[in-house]
RODREN-614527 format. One line per field, with one value per residue: x, y, z of N, C-alpha, C in turn; residue in one letter. Coordinates in steps of 0.05 Angstrom, whole numbers, plus 5000, padded with zeros to 4 digits. Each point is the difference from the previous one (the first is absolute). Example, Ala and Ser with C-alpha at 12.3 -4.5 7.8 and 13.67 -1.06 7.14 Angstrom:
n.east: 5264  4993
n.north: 4886  5021
n.up: 5156  4986
ca.east: 4982  5016
ca.north: 5024  5024
ca.up: 5000  5001
c.east: 5018  4985
c.north: 5024  5022
c.up: 5000  5014
aa: A  S
This chain:
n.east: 4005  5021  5015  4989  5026  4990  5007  4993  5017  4985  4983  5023  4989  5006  5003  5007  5001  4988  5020  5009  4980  5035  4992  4981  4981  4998  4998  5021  4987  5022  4977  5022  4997  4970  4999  5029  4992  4976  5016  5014  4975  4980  5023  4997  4983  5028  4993  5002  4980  5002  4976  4997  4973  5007  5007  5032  4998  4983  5013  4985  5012  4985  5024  4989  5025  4998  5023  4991  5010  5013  5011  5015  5006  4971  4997  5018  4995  4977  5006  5024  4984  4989  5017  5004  4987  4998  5021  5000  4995  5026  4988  5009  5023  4982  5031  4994  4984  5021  4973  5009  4969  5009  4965  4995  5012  5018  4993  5022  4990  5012  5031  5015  4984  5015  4982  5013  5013  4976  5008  4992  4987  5005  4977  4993  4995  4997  5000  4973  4995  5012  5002  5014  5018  4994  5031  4981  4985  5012  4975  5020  5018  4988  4987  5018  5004  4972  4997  5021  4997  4981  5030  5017  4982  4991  5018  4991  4979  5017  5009  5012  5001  5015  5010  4991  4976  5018  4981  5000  4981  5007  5013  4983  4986  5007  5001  4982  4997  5010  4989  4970  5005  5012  4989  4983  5023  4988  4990  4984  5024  4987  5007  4988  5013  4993  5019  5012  4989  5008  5016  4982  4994  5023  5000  4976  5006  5015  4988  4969  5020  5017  4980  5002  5031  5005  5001  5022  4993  4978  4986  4997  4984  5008  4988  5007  5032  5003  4995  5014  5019  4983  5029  4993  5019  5029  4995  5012  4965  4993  5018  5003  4977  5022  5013  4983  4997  5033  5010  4991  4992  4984  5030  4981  4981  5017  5018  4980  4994  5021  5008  5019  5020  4988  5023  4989  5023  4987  5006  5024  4985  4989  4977  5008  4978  4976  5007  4990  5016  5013  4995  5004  5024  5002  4990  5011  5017  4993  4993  5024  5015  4996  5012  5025  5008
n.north: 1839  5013  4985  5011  4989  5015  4988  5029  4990  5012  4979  5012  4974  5014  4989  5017  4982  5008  5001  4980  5004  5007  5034  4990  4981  4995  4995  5019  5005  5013  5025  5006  4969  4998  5019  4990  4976  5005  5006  4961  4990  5018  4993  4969  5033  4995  4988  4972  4989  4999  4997  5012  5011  4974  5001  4972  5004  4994  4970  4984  4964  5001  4985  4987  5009  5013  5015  5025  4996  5023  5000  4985  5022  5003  4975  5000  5025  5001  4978  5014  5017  4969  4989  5025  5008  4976  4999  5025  4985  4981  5005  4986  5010  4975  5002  4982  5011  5023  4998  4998  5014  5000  5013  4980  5017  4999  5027  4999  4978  5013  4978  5018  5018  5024  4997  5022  4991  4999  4966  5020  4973  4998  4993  4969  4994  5007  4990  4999  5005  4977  5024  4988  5020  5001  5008  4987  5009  4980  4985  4991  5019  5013  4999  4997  5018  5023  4991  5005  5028  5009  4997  5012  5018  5000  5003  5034  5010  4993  4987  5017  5011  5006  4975  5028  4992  5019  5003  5001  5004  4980  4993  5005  5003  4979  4988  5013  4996  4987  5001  4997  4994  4980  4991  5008  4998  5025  4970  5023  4989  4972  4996  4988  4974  5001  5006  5013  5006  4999  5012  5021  4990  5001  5012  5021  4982  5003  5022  5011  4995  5016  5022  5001  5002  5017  4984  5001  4977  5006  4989  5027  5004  5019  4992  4972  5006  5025  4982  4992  5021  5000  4994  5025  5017  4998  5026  5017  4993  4991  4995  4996  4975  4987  5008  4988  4978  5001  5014  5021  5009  4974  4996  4975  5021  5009  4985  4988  5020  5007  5031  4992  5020  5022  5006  4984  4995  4976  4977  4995  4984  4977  5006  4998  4976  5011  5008  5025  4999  4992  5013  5014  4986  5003  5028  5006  4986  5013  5016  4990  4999  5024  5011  4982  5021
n.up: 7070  5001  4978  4971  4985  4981  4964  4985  4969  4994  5011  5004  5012  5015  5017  5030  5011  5019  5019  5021  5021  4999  4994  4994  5019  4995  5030  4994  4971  5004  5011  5009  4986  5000  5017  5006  4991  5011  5021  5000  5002  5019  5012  4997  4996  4991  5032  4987  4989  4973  5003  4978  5011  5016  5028  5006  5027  5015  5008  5009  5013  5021  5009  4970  4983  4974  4999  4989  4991  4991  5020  4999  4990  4986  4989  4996  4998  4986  4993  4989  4988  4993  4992  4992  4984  4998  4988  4999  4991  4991  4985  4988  4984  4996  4988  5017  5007  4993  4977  4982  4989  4980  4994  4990  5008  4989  4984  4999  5003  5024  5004  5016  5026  5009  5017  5005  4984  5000  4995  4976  4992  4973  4996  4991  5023  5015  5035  4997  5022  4999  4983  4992  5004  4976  5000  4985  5023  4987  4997  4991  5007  5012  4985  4989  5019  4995  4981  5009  5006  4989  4980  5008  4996  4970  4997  5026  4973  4992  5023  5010  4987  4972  5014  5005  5020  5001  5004  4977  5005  5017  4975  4985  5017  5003  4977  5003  5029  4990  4978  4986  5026  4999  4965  5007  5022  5003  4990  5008  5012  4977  4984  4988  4983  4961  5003  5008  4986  4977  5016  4998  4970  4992  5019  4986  4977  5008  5015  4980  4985  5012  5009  4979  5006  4980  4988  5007  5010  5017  4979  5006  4998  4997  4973  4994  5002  4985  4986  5003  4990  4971  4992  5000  4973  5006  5014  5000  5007  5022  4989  4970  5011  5024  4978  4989  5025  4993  5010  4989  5027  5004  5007  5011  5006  5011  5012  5010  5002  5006  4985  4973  5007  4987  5003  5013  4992  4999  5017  4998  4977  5010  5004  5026  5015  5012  5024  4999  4991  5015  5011  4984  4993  5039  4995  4976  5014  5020  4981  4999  5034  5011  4970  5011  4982
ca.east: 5014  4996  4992  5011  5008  4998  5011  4990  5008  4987  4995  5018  4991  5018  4985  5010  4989  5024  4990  4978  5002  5002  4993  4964  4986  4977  4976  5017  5023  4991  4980  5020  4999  4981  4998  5021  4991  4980  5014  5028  4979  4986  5032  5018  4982  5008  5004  4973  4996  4972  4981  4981  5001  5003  5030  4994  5022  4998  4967  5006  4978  4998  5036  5010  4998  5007  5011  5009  5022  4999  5028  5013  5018  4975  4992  5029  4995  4973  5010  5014  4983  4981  5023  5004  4962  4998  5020  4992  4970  5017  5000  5025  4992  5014  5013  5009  4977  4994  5008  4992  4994  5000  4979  4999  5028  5024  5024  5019  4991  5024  4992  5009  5009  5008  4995  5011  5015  4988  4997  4969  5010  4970  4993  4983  4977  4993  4975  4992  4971  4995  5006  5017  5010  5019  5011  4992  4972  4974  4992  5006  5011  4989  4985  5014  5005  4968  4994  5011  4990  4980  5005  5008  4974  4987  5018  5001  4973  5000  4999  4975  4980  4991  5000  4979  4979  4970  4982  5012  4986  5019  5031  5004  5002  5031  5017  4985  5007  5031  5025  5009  5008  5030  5011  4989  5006  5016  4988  4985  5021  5019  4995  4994  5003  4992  5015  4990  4966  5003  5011  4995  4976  5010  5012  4972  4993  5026  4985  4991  5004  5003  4978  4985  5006  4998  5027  5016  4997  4977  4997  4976  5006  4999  4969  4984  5009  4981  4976  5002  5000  4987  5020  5015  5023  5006  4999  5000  4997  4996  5022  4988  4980  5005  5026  4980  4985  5015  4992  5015  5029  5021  5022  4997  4975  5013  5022  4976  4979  5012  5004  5022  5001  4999  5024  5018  5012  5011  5031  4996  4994  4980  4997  4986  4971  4999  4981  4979  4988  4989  4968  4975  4997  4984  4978  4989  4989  4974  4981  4986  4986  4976  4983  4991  5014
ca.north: 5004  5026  4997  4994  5028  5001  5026  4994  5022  4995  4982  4982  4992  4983  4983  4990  4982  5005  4992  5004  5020  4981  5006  5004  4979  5004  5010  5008  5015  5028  5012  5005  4992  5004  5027  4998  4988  5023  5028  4995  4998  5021  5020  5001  4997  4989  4970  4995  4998  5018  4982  5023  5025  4984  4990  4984  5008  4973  4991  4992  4990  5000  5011  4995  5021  5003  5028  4999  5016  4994  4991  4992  5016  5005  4975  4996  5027  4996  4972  5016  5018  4987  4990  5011  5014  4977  5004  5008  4984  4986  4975  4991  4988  4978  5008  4968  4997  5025  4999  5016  4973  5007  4985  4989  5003  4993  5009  5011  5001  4980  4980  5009  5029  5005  5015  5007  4978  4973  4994  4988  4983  5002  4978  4995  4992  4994  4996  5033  4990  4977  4994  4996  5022  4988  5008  4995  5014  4978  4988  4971  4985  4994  4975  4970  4995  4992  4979  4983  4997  4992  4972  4988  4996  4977  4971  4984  4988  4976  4973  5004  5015  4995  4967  4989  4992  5034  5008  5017  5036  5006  5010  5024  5022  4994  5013  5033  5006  4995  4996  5031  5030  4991  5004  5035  5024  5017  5011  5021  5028  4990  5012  4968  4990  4972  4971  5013  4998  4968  4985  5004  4978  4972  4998  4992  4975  4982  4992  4987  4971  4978  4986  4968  4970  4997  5000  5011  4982  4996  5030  5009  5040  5023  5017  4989  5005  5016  4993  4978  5017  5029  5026  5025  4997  5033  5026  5021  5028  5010  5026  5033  5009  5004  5029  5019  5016  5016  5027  5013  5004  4969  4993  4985  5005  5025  4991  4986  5021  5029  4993  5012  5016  4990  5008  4987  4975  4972  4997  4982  4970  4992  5003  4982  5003  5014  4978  4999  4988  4974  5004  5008  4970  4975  5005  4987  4973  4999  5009  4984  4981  5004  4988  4980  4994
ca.up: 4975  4974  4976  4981  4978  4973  4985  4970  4990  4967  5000  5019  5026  5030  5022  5016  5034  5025  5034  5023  5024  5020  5024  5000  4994  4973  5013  5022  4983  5011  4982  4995  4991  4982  4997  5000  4978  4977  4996  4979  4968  4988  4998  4974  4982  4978  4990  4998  4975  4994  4982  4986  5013  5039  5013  5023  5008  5015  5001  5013  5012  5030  5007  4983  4995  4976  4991  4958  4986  4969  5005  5013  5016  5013  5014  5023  5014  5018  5020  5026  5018  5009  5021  5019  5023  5011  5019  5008  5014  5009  4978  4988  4975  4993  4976  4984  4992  4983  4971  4982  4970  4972  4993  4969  4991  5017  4977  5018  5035  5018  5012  5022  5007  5031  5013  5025  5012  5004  4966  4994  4979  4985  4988  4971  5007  5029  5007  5015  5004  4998  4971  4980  4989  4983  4982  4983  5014  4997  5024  4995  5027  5030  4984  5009  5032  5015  4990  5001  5034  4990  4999  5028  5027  4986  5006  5027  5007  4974  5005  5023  4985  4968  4995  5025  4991  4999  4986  4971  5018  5028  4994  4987  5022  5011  4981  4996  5024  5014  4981  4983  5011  5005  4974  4986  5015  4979  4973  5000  4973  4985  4969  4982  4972  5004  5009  5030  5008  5005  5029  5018  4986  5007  5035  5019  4991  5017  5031  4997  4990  5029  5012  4982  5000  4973  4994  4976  4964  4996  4986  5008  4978  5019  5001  5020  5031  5009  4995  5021  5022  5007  5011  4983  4999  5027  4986  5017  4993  5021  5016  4985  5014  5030  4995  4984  5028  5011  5001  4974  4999  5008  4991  4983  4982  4985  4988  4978  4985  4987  4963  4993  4989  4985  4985  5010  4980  5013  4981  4969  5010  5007  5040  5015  5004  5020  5021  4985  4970  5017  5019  4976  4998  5011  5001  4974  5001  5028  4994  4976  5013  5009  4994  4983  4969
c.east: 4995  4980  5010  5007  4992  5005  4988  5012  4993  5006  5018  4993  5023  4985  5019  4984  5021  4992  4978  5005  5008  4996  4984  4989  4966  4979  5002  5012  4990  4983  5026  5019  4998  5007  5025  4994  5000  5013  5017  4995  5007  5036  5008  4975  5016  4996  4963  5004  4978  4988  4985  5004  5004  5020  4990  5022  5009  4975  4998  4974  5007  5028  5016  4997  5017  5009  5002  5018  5006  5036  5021  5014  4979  4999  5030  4994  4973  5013  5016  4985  4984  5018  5013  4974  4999  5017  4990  4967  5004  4994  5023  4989  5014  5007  5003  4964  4986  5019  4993  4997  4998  4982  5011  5026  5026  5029  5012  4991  5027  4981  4984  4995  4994  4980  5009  5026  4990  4998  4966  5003  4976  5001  4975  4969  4992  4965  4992  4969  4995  5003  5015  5000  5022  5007  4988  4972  4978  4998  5007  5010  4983  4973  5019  5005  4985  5007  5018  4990  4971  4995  5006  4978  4985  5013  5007  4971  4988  4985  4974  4967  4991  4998  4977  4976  4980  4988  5013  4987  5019  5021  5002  4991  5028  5013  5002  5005  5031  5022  5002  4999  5034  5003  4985  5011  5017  4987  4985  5021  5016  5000  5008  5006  4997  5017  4989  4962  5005  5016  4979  4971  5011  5008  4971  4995  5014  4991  4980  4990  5008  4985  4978  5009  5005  5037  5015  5001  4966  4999  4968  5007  4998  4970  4986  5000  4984  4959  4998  5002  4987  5019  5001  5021  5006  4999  5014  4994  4997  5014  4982  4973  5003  5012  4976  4979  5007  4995  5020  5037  5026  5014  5000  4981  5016  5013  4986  4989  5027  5007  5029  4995  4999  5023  5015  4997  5006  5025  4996  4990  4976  4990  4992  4982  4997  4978  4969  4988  5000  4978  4980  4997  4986  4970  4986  5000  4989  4980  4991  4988  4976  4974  4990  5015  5034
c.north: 5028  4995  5000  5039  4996  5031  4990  5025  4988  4973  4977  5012  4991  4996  4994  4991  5008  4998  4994  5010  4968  5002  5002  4988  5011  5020  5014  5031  5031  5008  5030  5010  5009  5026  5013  4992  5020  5033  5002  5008  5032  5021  4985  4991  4995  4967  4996  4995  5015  4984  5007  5022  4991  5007  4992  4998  4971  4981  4983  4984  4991  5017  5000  5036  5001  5019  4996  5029  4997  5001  4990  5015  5015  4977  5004  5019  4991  4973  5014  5012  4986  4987  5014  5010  4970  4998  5011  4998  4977  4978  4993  4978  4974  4994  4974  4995  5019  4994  5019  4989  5024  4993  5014  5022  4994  4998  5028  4997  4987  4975  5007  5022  5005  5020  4994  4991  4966  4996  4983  4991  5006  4967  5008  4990  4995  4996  5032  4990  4974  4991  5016  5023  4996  5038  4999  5013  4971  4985  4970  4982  5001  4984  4977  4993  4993  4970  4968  4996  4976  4963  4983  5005  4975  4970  4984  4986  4979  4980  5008  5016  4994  4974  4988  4992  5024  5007  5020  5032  5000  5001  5023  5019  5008  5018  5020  5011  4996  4998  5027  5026  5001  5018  5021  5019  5016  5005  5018  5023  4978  5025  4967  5017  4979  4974  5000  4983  4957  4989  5004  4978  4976  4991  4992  4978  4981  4995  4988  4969  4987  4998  4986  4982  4992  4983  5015  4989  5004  5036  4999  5040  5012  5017  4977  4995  5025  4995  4976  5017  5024  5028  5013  5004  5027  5010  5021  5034  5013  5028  5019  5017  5022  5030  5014  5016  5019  5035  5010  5006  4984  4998  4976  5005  5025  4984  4977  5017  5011  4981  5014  5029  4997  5004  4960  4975  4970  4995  4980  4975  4998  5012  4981  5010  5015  4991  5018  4979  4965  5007  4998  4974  4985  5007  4997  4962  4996  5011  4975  4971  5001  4998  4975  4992  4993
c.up: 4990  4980  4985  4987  4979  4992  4976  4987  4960  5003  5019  5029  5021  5022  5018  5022  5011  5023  5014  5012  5027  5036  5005  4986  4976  5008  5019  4985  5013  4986  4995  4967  4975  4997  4986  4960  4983  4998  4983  4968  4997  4993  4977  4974  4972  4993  4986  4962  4990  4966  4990  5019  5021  4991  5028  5013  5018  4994  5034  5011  5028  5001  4983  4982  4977  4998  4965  4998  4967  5001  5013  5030  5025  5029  5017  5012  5026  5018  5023  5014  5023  5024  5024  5023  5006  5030  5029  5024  5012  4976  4979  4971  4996  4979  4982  4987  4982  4976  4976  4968  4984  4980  4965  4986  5027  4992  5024  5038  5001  5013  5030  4995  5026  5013  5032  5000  4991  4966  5000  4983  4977  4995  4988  5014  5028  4998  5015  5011  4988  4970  4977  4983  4980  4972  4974  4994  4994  5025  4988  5018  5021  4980  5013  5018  5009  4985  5013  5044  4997  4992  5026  5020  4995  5003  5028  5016  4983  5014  5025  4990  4980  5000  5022  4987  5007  4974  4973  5019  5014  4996  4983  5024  5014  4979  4995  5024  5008  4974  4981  5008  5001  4977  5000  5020  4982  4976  4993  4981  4996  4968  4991  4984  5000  5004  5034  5007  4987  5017  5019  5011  5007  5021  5010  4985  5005  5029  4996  4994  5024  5013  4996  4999  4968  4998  4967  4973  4987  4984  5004  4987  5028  5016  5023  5027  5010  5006  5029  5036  5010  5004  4982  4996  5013  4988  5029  4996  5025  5017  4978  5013  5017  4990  4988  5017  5014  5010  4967  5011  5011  4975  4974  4977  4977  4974  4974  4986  4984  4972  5009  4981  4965  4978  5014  4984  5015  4980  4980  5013  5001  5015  5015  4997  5023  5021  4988  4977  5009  5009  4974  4987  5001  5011  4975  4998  5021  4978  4974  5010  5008  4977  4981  4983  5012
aa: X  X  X  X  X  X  X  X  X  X  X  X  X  X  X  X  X  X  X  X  X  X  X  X  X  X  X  X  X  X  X  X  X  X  X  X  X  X  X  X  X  X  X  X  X  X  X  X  X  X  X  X  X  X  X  X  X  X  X  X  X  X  X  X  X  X  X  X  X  X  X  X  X  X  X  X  X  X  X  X  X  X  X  X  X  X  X  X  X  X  X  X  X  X  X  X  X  X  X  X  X  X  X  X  X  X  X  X  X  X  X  X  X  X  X  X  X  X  X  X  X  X  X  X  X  X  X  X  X  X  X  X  X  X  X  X  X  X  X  X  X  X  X  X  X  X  X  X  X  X  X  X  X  X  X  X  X  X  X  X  X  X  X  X  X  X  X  X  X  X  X  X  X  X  X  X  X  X  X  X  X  X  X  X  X  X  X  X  X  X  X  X  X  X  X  X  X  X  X  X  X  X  X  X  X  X  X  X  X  X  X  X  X  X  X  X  X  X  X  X  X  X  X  X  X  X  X  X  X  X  X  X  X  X  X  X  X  X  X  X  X  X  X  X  X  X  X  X  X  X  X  X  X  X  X  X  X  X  X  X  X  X  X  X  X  X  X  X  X  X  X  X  X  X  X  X  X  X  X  X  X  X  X  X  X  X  X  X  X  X  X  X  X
C-alpha cells in the first residue's frame, strides 16, 4: 500500500488513502522506490503543512505512507506525480480503494474529484490501520466499533469459557490476554470525552460481569466488580512514553512537542479535547491510584 494523503489548511484537514502496490507483494517493494519517494518530497518542497515553527511533509508506518498538503490542487498535483514514477517501476494505483476525507470542515469539498481521469470519492469515515478515521477528528466511532468487535469476541466464549468451571485468575488472564487487546487496538491516539471514557467503563463492566457470571437483574455497584476483580480502569498512556523516548527529531515527537504560532486564532466553538490532555488525565487518576486517594 502507498498510503495515505493528507492536507491541512487553518484548521481544515483532508486525508487521502490511496493505492496498493498491485504489483508487488509487501516484501518485495523496490529499494527503488524509496529513493524515487524521497526525491518526490525534496522537488515538490511546496507540499507539506506547517505547525508553529514544524512543517510535515509525510508521515509514514512500515508501506503505509501519509502525504500533507495545505491544498487541494497541491494533493491532485503530488498523487499524479506519484502515479506516474510508480508507473514506471511497474506499480499501479488501485482507484476503487483510493479515497479522500475532509477532517472537521467540508464546506466547498466536491463529492468527486478526478485525478487522471480516475473519480476519487470523498467520504466521511474509513478504516486506516485497523481504525476508524472519522471527518469529525473524534474517536467515537472507532470506540464503537472496537466496542461492538469486542462484544462479539465476548459472546463467542460465553458458553465455553465465562460459563466454565475456571478458576475467576484464569479468566481474567484470558480476558487480559485475548480480549482487551481486541478493544484497546488503536486506543493509544484515542482523544476521550467524557461520554467516550463512560463507554469505554461500561463495555469493561459489561465483560467483566460476564465473567462472573453476574446477571443483569442482580445489582451489584461498579466499585465492587472492580474490587472482586482486582482490574484497573483503562487508561492509554503507553504510546506518550514510547514518543517521549523518541529521538528530538521523530515526526511523532515534533508534532507532540510543537506550539502554534503565536498570532494563530482556533475557531469558533468549543474545542475538542486533545489526545494530550487525555494522557494528563489518566496519569492524574494513575497517580491518584497509586496513591490511594
Amino acid at each position: 500500500m502507498f498510503g495515505q494523503v493528507g492536507l491541512t489548511a487553518h484548521g481544515l484537514k483532508l486525508r487521502l488513502v490511496f493505492a496498493r502496490a498491485v504489483c508487488w507483494p509487501r516484501t518485495h517493494l523496490p529499494q527503488a522506490w524509496i529513493g524515487c519517494w524521497t526525491g518526490l518530497l525534496n522537488l515538490n518542497c511546496s507540499i507539506g503543512v506547517a505547525f508553529g515553527q514544524s512543517s510535515f511533509t509525510d508521515l509514514y508506518f512500515a508501506d503505509d505512507v501519509s502525504l500533507l498538503a495545505e491544498l487541494l490542487e497541491l494533493l491532485v498535483h503530488i498523487l499524479e506525480t506519484i502515479t506516474s514514477e510508480a508507473a514506471s517501476l511497474g506499480l499501479k494505483v488501485n482507484w476503487q480503494k483510493t479515497k479522500v476525507q475532509a477532517l472537521v470542515c467540508r464546506e466547498d469539498m466536491p463529492l468527486i474529484i478526478k485525478v487522471q481521469g480516475q473519480d476519487v470519492m470523498v467520504v466521511e469515515e474509513f478504516v486506516y490501520l485497523g481504525s476508524v478515521i472519522h471527518s469529525s477528528t473524534r474517536s467515537t466511532c472507532d470506540i464503537s466499533r472496537r466496542s461492538a468487535i469486542t462484544r462479539a469476541a465476548m459472546q463467542s466464549l460465553e458458553n465455553q469459557t465465562w460459563r466454565s468451571w475456571l478458576a475467576i485468575s484464569t479468566k481474567l488472564k484470558l480476558y487480559n490476554t485475548c480480549i482487551l487487546p481486541i478493544f484497546l487496538y488503536g486506543s493509544d491516539c484515542w482523544a476521550i470525552s467524557k461520554t467516550d471514557a463512560c463507554k469505554i467503563d461500561a463495555l469493561d463492566q459489561w465483560c467483566l460481569r460476564m465473567l462472573l457470571g453476574i446477571k443483569w437483574y442482580q445489582v451489584i455497584r461498579n466499585d465492587d466488580v472492580r474490587r472482586l476483580t482486582k482490574q484497573p480502569k483503562l487508561t492509554a498512556i503507553i504510546l506518550f512514553g514510547y514518543i517521549m523516548r523518541m529521538d528530538d527529531n521523530a515526526d511523532a515527537k515534533r508534532i507532540l512537542l510543537a506550539s502554534p504560532l503565536a498570532d494563530w486564532k482556533r475557531q469558533l466553538g468549543r474545542p475538542c479535547i486533545m489526545w494530550l490532555s487525555t494522557v494528563q488525565q489518566d496519569l492524574i487518576w494513575l497517580r491518584t491510584a497509586l496513591c490511594g486517594g
